[in-house]
C-alpha positions as CSV (number, residue, x, y, z in Angstrom):
1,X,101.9,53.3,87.6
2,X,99.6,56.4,86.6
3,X,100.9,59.2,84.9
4,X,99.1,62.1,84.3
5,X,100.1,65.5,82.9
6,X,97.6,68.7,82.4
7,X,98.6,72.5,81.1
8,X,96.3,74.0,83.8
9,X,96.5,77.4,82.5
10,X,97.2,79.2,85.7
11,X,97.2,76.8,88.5
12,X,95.8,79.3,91.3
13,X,92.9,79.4,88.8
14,X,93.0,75.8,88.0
15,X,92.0,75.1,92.1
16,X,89.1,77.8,91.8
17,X,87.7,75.2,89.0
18,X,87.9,71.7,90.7
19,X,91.6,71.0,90.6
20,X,92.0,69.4,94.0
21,X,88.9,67.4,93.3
22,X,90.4,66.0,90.1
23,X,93.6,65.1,92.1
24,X,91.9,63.7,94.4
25,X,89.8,61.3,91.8
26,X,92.8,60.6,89.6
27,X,94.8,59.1,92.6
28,X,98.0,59.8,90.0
29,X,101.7,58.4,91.3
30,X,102.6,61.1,88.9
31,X,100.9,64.2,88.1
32,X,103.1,67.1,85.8
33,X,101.8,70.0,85.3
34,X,102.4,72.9,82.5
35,X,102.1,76.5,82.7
36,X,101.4,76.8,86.5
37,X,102.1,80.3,86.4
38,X,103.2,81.3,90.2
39,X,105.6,81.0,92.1
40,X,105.7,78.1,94.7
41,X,105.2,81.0,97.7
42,X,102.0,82.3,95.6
43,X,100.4,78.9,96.5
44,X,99.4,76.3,99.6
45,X,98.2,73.0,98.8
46,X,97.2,70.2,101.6
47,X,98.3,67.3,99.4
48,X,100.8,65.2,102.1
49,X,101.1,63.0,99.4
50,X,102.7,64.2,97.2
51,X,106.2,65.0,97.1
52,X,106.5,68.8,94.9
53,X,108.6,70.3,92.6
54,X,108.4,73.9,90.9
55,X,110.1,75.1,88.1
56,X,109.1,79.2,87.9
57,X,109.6,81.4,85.0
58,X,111.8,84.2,86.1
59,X,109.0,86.7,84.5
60,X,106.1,86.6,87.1
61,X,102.8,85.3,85.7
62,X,104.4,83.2,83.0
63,X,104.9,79.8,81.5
64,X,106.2,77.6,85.2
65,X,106.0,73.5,85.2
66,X,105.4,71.6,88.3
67,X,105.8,67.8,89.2
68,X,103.8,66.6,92.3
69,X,105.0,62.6,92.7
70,X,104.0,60.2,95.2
71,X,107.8,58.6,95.4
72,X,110.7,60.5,96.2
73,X,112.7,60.8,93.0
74,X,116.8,59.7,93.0
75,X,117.3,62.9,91.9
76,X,115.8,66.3,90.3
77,X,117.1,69.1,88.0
78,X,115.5,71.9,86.5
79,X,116.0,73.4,82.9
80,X,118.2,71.8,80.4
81,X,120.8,72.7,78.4
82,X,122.4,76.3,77.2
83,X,121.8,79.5,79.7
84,X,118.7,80.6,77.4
85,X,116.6,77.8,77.8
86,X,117.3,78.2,81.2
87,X,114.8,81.5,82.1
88,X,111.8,79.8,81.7
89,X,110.3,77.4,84.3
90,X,109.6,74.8,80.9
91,X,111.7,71.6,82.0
92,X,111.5,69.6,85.6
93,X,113.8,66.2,85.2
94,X,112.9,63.4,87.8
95,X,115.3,60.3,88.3
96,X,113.8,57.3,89.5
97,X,115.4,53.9,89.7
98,X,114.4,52.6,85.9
99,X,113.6,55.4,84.2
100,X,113.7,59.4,84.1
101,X,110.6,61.6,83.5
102,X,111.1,64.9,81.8
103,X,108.1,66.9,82.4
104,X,107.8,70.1,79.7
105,X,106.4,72.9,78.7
106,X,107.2,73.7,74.7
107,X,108.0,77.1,73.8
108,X,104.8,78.5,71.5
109,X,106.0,79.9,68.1
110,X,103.6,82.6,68.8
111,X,101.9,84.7,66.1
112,X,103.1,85.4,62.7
113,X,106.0,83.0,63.9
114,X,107.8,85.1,65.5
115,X,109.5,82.4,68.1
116,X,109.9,79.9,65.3
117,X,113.8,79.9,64.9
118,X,114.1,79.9,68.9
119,X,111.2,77.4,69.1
120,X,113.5,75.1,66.2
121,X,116.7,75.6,68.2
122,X,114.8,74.8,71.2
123,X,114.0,71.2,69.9
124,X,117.3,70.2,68.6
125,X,118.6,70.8,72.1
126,X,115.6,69.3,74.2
127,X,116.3,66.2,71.3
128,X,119.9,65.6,72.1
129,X,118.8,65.6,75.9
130,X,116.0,63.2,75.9
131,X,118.5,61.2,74.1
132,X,121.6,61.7,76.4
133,X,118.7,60.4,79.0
134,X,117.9,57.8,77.2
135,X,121.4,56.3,76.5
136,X,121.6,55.9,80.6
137,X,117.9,54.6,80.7
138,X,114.4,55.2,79.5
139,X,112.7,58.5,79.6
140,X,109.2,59.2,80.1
141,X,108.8,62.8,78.0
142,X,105.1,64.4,78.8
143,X,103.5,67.7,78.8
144,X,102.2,70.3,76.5
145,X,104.2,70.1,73.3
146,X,102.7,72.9,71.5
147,X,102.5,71.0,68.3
148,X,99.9,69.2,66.4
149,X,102.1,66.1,64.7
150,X,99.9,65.0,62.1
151,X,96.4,66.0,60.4
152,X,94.5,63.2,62.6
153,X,95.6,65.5,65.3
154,X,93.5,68.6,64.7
155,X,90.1,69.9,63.2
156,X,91.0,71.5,60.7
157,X,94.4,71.1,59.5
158,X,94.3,72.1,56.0
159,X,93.2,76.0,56.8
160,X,96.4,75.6,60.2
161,X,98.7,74.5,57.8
162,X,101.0,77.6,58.5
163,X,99.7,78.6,61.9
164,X,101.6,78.2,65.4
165,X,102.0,74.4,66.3
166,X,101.1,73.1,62.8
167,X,104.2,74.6,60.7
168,X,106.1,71.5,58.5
169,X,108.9,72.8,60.8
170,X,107.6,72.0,64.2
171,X,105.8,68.9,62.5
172,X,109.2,67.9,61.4
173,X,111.0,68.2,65.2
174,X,108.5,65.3,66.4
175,X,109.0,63.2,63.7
176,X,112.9,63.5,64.6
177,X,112.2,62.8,67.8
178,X,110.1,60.0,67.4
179,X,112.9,58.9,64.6
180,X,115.2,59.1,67.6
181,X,114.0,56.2,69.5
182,X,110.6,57.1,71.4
183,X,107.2,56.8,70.8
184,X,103.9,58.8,70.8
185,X,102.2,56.3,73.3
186,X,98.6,57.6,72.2
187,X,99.3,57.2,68.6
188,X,100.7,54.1,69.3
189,X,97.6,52.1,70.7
190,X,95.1,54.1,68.5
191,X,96.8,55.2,65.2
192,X,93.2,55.8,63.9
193,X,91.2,57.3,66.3
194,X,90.0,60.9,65.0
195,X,88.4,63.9,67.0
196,X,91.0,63.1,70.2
197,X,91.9,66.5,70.9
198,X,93.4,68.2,74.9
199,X,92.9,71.6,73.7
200,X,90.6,73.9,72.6
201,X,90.4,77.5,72.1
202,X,88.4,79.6,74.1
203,X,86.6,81.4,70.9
204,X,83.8,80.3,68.9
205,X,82.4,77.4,71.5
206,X,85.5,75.4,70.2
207,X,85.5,72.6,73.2
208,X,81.4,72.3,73.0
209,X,82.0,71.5,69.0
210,X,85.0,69.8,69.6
211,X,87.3,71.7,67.2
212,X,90.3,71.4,69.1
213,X,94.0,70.3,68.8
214,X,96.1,67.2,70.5
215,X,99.0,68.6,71.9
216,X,99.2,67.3,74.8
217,X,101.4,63.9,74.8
218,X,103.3,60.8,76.7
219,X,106.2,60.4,74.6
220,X,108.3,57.6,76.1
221,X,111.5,55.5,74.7
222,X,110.6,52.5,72.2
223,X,111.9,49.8,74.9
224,X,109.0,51.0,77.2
225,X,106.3,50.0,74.4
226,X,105.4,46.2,76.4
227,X,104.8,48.1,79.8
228,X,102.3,51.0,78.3
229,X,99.2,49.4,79.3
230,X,97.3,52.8,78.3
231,X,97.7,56.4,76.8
232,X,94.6,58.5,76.9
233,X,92.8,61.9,76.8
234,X,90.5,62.8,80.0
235,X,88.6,65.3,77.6
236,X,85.6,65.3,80.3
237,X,88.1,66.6,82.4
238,X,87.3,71.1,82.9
239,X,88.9,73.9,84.3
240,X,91.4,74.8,81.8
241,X,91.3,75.1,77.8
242,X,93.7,72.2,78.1
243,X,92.5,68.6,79.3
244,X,94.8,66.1,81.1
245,X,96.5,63.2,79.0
246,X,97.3,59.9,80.9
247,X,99.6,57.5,80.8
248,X,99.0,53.8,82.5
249,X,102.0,51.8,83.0
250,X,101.8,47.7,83.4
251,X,104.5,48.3,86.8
């Protein structure tokens, strides 16, 4: 199966800039998308595919997740968790037969940290749900994590150290999580490969010099390792200051 998940920035802009022809191209069983930022009304798309699901924020404009899948999941639910993770439009949960995929868009810590204890309470909840998931069978966890895990995984990670997505406290959440039984599939096949990066700032001709960030992931349970035939970064890949990540399944 191919997996694909892409932070579109605004998906009625997204089409404007190619997005149909990329679907179209990528030929994805499943594509997730973050920060769609509509609701589904404020959108028509000819894709007969495709069977779609919206998550929208309740503030208009604002965050939203979407799944479009070629097979009809078992089941789908929306949000996780207490009431105030629940406002959002970040989480869209699709069962299928062998394994669930949990399609997300992290909470940003924002500037000066100001979302940083909500952003850690955030991940200790999303972490006890992947795992509940897990216990039943294996999850498939993609979208934009708003966090850089390691130094490999930026530009410039010594002058980020305390920045938004590089704090030692959101750095710490993935390691737990990957602790927890799952894997970063990218890492996983290429533990060494530098300048791999699915987003880049709009300032400063970041994406031209490549100074971006890889925040963009297929996380999946350990067990799943033997069928990940590929994780990778469609960096070629325009219309949004985030790139798609794929994942490529040997099923």
């Amino acid at each position: 199966m191919k997996f694909v998940s892409w932070n579109v920035n605004g998906l009625r802009a997204c089409v404007n800039k190619g997005f149909l022809d990329f679907v179209a191209a990528a030929d994805a069983d499943v594509l997730c998308l973050q920060e769609t930022k509509l609701k589904p009304h404020q959108i028509a798309l000819d894709l007969p595919q495709y069977h779609i699901y919206w998550n929208s924020a309740d503030k208009p404009g604002y965050s939203g997740t979407a799944v479009f899948t070629k097979q009809e999941p078992l089941n789908v639910t929306y949000d996780f968790g207490e009431e105030l993770h629940r406002h959002e439009g970040r989480v869209i949960t699709c069962e299928y037969p062998d394994f669930y995929l949990v399609c997300c868009y992290t909470p940003n810590s924002q500037d000066e940290l100001r979302r940083l204890a909500y952003r850690m309470e955030w991940e200790d909840s999303l972490r006890a749900y992947l795992c509940a998931l897990d216990r039943v069978k294996p999850v498939i966890y993609c979208g934009d994590l708003n966090v850089a895990h390691e130094e490999i995984d930026l530009k410039n990670p010594k002058t980020n150290r305390f920045n938004p997505g590089f704090t030692d406290e959101e750095r710490g959440k993935m390691t737990a999580l990957l602790d927890a039984g799952f894997i970063d599939t990218f890492r996983t096949l290429y533990p060494d490969r530098t300048d791999a990066y699915s987003w880049w700032s709009y300032r400063a001709a970041s994406r031209e010099r490549n100074v971006g960030w890889r925040i963009d992931y297929f996380i999946t349970s350990a067990r799943l390792r033997e069928r990940i035939f590929d994780s990778c970064i469609l960096s070629e890949v325009m219309g949004s200051d985030h790139c798609p990540v794929m994942l490529v399944t040997n099923d």
